[in-house]
C-alpha positions in Angstrom: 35.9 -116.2 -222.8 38.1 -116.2 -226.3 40.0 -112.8 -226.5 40.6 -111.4 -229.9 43.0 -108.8 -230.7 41.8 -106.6 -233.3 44.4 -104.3 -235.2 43.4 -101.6 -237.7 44.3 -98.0 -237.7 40.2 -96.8 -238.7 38.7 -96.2 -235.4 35.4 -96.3 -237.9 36.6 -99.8 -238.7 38.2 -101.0 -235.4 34.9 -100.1 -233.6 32.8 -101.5 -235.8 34.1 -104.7 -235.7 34.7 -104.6 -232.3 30.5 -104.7 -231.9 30.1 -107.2 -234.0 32.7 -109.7 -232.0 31.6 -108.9 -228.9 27.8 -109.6 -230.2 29.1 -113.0 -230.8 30.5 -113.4 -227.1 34.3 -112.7 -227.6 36.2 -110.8 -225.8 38.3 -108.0 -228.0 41.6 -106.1 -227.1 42.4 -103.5 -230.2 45.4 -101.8 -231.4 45.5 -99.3 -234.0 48.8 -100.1 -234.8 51.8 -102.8 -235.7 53.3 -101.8 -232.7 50.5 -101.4 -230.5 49.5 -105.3 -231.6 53.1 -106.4 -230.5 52.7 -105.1 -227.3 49.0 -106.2 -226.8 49.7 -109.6 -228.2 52.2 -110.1 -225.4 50.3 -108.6 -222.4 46.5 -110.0 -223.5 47.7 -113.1 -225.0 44.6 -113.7 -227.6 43.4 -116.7 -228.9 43.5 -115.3 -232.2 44.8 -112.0 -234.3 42.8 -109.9 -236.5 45.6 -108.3 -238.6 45.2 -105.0 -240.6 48.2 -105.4 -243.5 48.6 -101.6 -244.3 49.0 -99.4 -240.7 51.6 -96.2 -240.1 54.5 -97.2 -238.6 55.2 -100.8 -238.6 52.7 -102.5 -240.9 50.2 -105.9 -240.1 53.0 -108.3 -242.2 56.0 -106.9 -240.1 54.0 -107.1 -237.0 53.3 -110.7 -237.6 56.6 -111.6 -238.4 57.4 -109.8 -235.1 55.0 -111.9 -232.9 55.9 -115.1 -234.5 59.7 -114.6 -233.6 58.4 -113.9 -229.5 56.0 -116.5 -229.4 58.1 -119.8 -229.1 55.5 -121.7 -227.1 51.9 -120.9 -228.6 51.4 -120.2 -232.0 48.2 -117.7 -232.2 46.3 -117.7 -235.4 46.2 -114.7 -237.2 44.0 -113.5 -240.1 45.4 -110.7 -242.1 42.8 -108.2 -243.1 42.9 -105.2 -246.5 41.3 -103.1 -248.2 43.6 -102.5 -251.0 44.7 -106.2 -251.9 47.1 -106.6 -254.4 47.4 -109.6 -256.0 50.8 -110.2 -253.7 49.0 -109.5 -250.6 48.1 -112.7 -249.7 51.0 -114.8 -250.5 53.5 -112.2 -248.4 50.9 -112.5 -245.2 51.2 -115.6 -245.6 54.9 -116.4 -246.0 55.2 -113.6 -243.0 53.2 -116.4 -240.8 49.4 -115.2 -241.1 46.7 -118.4 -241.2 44.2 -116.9 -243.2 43.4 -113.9 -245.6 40.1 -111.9 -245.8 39.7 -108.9 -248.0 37.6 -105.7 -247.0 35.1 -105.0 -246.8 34.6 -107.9 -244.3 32.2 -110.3 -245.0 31.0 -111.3 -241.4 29.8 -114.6 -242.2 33.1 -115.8 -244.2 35.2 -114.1 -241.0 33.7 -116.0 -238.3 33.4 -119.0 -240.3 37.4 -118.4 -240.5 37.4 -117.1 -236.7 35.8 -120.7 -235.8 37.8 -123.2 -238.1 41.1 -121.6 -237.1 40.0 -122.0 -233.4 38.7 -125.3 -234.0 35.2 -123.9 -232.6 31.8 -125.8 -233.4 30.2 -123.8 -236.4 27.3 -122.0 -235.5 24.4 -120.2 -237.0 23.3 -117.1 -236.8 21.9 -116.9 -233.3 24.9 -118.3 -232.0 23.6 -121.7 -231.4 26.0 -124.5 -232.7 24.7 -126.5 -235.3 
């Protein structure tokens, strides 16, 4: 089963996602926290990130960087996730090593469709059913 860490200090937010990843059959690990998802990245070892940019104490762009510099062997993708983008948002996740960008509120059909490309999954519709 594909693991996804999901980081975002809402519990509202963090659990709600959480539901609708595991409706689509992956496995999630969260972290409500920077450093939380450094730590979790290194003990669950996810196929993929789901990275909040603004959290207390170390923010999603720092935490990136930080999981980048300790992962020398596997890169995992991450997608950095806001609320409050500002037009340099995107451009420092991704010089900090993010894949891909996705403002809140999440559009769930854009994020998996993301989810999937960046694991080099078969699309699939809304049942689940490749197509």
């Amino acid at each position: 089963m594909t693991t996804i860490l999901l980081v975002d200090d809402h519990d509202d937010i963090r659990e709600m996602m959480a539901q609708h990843l595991r409706k689509r059959g992956y496995a999630v690990v969260t972290a409500s926290n920077g450093l939380e998802a450094v730590l979790a990245t290194a003990q669950a070892a996810p196929s993929l990130i789901l990275m909040d940019v603004n959290m207390p104490e170390l923010d999603g762009i720092e935490a990136t960087m930080q999981i980048r510099a300790a992962e020398v062997e596997k890169r995992i993708p991450v997608i950095a996730l806001t609320a409050h983008a500002l037009p340099d948002d995107e451009t420092r996740a991704i010089a900090a090593g993010c894949d891909a960008f996705h403002s809140k509120p999440v559009d769930f059909k854009r994020l998996f469709s993301q989810i999937s490309e960046l694991l080099g999954e078969k699309a699939v519709n809304s049942e689940g059913v490749p197509s």
